[in-house]
C-alpha positions in Angstrom: 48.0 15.5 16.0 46.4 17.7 18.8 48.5 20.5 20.6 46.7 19.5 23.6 43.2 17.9 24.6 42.2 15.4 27.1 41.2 12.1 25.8 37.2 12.1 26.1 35.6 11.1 22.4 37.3 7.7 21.4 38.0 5.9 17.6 35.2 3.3 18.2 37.0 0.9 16.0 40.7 1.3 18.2 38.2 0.9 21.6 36.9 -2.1 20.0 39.8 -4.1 18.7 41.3 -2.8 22.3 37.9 -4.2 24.1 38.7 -7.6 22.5 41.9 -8.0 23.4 41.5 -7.3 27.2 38.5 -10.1 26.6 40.7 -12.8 25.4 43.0 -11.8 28.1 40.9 -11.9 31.0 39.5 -15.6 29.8 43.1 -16.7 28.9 43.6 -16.0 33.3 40.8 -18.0 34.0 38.3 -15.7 34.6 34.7 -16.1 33.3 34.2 -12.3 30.8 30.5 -12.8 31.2 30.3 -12.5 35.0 28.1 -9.9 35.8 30.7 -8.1 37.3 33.3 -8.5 34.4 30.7 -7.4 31.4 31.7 -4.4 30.8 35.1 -4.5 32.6 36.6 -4.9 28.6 35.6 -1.7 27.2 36.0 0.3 30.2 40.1 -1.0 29.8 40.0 0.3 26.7 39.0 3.1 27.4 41.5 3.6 30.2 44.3 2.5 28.0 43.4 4.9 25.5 43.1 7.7 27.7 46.3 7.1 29.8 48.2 6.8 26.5 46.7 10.0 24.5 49.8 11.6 25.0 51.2 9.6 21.3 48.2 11.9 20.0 49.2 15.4 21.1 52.3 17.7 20.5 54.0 19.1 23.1 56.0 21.6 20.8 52.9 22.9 19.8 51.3 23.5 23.1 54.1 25.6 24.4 55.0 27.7 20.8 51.0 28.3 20.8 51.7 30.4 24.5 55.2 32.0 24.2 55.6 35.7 24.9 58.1 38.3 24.9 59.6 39.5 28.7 62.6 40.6 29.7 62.7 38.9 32.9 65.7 36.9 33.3 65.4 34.8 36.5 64.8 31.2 37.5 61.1 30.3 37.3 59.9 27.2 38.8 56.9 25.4 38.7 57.1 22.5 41.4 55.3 19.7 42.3 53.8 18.7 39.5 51.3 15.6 40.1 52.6 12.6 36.7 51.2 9.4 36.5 52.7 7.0 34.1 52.8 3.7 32.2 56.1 1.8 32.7 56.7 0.5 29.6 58.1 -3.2 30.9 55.3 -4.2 32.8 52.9 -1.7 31.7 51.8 -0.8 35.4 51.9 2.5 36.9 54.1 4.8 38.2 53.4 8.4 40.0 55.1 10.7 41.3 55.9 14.8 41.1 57.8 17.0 38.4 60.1 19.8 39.5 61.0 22.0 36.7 62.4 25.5 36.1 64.1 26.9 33.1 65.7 30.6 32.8 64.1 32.9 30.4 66.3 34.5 27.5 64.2 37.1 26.6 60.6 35.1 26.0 58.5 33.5 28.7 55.7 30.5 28.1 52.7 30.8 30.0 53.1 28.4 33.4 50.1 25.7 32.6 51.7 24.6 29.5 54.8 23.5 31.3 52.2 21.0 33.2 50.3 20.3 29.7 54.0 19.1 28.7 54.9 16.9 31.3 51.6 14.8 30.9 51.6 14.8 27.2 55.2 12.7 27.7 53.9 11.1 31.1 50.6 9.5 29.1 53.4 7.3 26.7 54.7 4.3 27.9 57.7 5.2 29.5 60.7 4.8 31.5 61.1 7.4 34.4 64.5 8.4 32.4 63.7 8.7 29.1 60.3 10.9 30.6 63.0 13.1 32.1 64.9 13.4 29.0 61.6 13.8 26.7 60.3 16.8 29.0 63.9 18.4 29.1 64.9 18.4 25.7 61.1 19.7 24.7 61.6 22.7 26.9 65.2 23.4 25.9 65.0 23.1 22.5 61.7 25.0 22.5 61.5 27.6 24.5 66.0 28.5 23.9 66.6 29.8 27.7 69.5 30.4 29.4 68.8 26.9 31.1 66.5 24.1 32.1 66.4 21.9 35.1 63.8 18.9 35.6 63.9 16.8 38.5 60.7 14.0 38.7 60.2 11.9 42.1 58.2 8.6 41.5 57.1 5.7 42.9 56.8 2.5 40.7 54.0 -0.2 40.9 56.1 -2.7 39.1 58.4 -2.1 42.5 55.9 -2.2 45.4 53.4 -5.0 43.4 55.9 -7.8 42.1 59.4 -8.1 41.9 61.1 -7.0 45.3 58.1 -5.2 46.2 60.0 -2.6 48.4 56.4 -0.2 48.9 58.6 2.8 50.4 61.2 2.9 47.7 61.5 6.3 45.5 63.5 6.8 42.1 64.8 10.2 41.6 66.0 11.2 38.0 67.2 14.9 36.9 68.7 16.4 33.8 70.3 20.3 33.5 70.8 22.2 31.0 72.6 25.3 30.1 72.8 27.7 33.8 71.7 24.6 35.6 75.1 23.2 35.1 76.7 25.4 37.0 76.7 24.5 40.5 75.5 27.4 42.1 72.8 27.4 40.1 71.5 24.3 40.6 72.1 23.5 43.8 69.6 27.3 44.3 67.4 25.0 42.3 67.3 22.1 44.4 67.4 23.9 47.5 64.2 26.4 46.0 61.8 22.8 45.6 63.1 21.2 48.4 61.7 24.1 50.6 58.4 24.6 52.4 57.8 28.2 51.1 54.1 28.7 51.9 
C-alpha cells in the first residue's frame, strides 16, 4: 500500500476484467458497445473507476507520520475549503463538495498538504458523506494526538439532484469535534473562522 500517489499506471488485468464488465453493462441498457462512439467508452470507465477509487490503495497514516515535525505552536490551524469529490456508495454517483478542517497542535505540527492528501485518500472510497467525516477525523486525531480536531465537509450529491427527489440546490452538512473543539467557544471560533471572507 502507497502513502500517497495518484492513480496513473493501472493492473492491466483489474482494467480489463473492469473494461468487461462496463461492456456487458452498457449492452444489457440497450446500447450497441461497438458504436463508434462507444468503442472505447469501456476501458476509459475503467480507468475512471480505478482512479476515483485509488484511495483503497494508499494509507493515510502514512502520508501524514511521513511529514510530522516538532513546534511549539499551540493554536488552531485551519486549512479551509478543501475541493472532495466522492463516490456514494448506494448509487455509486458523485458527490462534491469542500472540507473545512483545523486541529490544535500539542507540541508537533504536520506539514499543511498532507491534510489535503488525507481527505482525498478517504474521499476516493465509496462512501457516505458521514462515515468520510468520521474516516478523516479519527485519522487526524488519532495520528497526529492534538489538543483537538474539527472537520466540517459541505457537499452536494448527484444521487439527489439526478434521481430520487432531485432537489439541484440542496446541500448536506456533516461535522465531527474532537478534544478543544468540544468546547463551545472553541468551536463556534472555528466555525465563525471558515465561514469568513478573510482575503
Amino acid at each position: 500500500m502507497a502513502p500517497y500517489k495518484s492513480l496513473e499506471e493501472y493492473n492491466l488485468e483489474i482494467t480489463d476484467e473492469v473494461k468487461n464488465r462496463y461492456s456487458s453493462i452498457i449492452n444489457e441498457i440497450g446500447e450497441d458497445v461497438s458504436r463508434e462512439g462507444l468503442l472505447k467508452t469501456p476501458e476509459r470507465a475503467a480507468k475512471a473507476m480505478l482512479f476515483l477509487t485509488q484511495g483503497y490503495k494508499q494509507d493515510a497514516v502514512e502520508i501524514l507520520e511521513g511529514a510530522l515535525f516538532k513546534e511549539s505552536y499551540d493554536d488552531m490551524v485551519i486549512i479551509k475549503d478543501i475541493e472532495l469529490y466522492s463516490l456514494c456508495e448506494h448509487h455509486m454517483l458523485p458527490f462534491f463538495g469542500k472540507a473545512h478542517i483545523a486541529y490544535i497542535p500539542d507540541g508537533q505540527i504536520v506539514g499543511l498538504s498532507k491534510i489535503p492528501r488525507v481527505v482525498d485518500v478517504f474521499a476516493r472510497r465509496l462512501q457516505v458523506q458521514e462515515r468520510l467525516t468520521h474516516d478523516i477525523l479519527e485519522c487526524l486525531n488519532n495520528t497526529l494526538k492534538p489538543k483537538g480536531v474539527a472537520v466540517v465537509i459541505e457537499a452536494s450529491h448527484m444521487c439527489m439532484m439526478m434521481r430520487g427527489v432531485q432537489k439541484q440546490n440542496s446541500v448536506t452538512t456533516t461535522s465531527g469535534f474532537r478534544g478543544q473543539f468540544e468546547k463551545i467557544e472553541t468551536r463556534n471560533e472555528f466555525l465563525k473562522l471558515i465561514s469568513a471572507k478573510l482575503s
